[in-house]
TILUMSE-559193 format. One record per residue (C-alpha): residue number from 1; residue in one letter; x, y, z. Coordinates in nm, 3 decimals. Each point is the difference from the previous one (the first is absolute). Layout:
! residues N
REC     n   res        c1        c2        c3
REC   NUM     A         X         Y         Z
...
END
This chain:
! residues 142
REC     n   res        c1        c2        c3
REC     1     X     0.000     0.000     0.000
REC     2     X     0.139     0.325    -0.141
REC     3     X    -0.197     0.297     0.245
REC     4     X     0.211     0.330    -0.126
REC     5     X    -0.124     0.309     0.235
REC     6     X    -0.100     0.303    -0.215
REC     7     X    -0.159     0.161     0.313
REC     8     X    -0.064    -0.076     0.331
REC     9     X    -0.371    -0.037    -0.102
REC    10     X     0.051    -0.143    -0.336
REC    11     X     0.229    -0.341    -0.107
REC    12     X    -0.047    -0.172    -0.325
REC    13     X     0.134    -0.287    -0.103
REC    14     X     0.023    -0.291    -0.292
REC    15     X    -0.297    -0.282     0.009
REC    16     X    -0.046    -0.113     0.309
REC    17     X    -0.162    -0.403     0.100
REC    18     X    -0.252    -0.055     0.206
REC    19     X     0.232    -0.198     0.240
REC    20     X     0.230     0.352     0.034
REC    21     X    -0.280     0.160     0.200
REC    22     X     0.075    -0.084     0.314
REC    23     X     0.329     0.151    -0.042
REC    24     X    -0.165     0.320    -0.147
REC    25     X    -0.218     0.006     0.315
REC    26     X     0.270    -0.007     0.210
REC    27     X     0.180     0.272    -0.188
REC    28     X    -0.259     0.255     0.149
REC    29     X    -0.202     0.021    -0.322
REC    30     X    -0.322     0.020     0.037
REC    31     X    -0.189     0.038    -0.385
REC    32     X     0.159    -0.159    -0.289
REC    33     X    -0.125     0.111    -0.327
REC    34     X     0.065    -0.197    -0.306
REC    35     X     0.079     0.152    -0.325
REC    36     X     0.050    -0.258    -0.184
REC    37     X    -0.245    -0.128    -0.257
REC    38     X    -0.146    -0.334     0.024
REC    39     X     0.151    -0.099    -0.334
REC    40     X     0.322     0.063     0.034
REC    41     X    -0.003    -0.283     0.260
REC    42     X    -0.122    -0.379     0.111
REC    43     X    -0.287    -0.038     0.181
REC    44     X     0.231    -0.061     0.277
REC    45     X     0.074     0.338     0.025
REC    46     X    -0.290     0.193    -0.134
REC    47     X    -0.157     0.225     0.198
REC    48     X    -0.265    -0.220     0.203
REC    49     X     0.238    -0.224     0.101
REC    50     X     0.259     0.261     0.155
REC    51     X    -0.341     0.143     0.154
REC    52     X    -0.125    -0.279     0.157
REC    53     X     0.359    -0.072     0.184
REC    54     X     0.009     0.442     0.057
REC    55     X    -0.405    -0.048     0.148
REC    56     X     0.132    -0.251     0.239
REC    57     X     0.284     0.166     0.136
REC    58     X    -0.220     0.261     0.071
REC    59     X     0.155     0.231    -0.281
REC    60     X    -0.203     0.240    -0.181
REC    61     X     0.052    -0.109    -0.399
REC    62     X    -0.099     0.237    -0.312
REC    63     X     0.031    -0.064    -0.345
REC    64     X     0.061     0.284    -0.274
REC    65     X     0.141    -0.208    -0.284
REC    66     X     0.251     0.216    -0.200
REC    67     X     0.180     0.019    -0.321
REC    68     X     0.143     0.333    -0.225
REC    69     X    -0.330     0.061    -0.113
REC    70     X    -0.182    -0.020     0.343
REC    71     X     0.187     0.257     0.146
REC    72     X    -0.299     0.263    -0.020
REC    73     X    -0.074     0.257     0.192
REC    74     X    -0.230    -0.191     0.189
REC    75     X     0.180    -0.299     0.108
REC    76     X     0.307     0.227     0.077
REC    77     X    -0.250     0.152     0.240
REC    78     X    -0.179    -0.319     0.095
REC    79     X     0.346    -0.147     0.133
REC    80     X     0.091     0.365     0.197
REC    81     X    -0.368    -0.115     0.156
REC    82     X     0.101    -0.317     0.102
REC    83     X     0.317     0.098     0.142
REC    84     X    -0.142     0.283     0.161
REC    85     X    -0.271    -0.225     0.117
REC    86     X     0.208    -0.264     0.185
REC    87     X     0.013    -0.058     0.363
REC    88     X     0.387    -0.017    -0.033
REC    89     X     0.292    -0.097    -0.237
REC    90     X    -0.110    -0.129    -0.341
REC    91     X     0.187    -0.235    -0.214
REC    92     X    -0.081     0.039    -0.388
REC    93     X     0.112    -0.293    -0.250
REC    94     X     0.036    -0.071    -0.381
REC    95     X     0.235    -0.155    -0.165
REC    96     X     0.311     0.156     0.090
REC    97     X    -0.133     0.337     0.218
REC    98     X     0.075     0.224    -0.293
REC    99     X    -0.372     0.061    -0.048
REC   100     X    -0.055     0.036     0.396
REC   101     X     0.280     0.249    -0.020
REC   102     X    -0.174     0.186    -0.302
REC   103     X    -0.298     0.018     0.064
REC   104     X     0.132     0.170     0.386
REC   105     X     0.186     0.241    -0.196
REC   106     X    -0.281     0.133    -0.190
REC   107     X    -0.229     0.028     0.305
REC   108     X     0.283     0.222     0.181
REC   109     X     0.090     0.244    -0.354
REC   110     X    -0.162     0.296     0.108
REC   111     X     0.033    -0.070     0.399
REC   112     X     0.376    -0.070     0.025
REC   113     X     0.323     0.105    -0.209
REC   114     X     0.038    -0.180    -0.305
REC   115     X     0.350    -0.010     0.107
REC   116     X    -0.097    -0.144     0.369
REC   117     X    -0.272    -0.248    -0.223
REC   118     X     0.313    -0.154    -0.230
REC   119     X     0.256     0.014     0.290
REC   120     X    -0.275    -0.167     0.178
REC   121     X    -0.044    -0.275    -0.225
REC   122     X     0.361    -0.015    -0.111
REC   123     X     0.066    -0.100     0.410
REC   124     X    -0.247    -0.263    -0.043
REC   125     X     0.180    -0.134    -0.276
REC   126     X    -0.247     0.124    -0.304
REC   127     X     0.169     0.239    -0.226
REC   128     X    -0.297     0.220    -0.119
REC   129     X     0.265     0.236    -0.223
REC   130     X    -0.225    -0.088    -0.292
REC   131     X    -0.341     0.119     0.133
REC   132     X     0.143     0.375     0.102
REC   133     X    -0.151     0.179    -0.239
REC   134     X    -0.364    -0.154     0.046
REC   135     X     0.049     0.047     0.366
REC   136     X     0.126     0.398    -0.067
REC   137     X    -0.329     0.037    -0.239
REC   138     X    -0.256    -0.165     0.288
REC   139     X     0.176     0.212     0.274
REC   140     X    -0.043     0.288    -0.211
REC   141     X    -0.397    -0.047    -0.029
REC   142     X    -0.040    -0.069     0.393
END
């Protein structure tokens, strides 16, 4: 298991299993949203299956399935809801976190730096060079 830190409220993270939970649990997270699309993976590790082992833990579990061409407006604000939302510390997965991480960054252009957003994610391991100029233009209409 592969939990990077972006911020103290906010980890992503590749796929996780449903047997990883536990371990996620004890981290201190307490919502784990899944970005990941069902197709991408096995039934294994599709959504209802990493919810039904999050549900039993007592996790919270959300699902806002993501790809380039979901990252709208309105799932970029969906996921600020969720986070926002949370009792405590969420964990976001997808394949490798790089979507997590995006989809943070363009919830915070506007409400942080986009220097502090790329350092941010660069710390975390995500280099988000490539998505400056989108991030300046959305800053620049909040």
């Amino acid at each position: 298991m592969d939990i990077r830190q972006v911020t103290p409220r906010y980890h992503v993270s590749p796929q996780i299993s449903a047997e990883e939970v536990a371990d996620i649990k004890a981290a201190g997270i307490t919502r784990i949203i899944c970005n990941r699309p069902d197709a991408e993976v096995p039934p294994t590790h599709q959504a209802d299956a990493i919810r039904a082992a999050a549900e039993a833990a007592g996790l919270e579990f959300e699902v806002l399935p993501l790809t380039h061409q979901t990252m709208t407006p309105e799932n970029i604000a969906r996921q600020v809801e969720m986070v926002d939302g949370a009792s405590g510390p969420v964990l976001a997965y997808c394949a490798s976190g790089t979507r997590c991480t995006v989809i943070w960054a363009l919830g915070m252009a506007g409400e942080m730096p986009v220097d502090r957003i790329l350092e941010t994610a660069s710390k975390a391991g995500y280099d988000l060079s490539g998505l400056r100029a989108t991030l300046e233009a959305k800053a620049a209409q909040a």
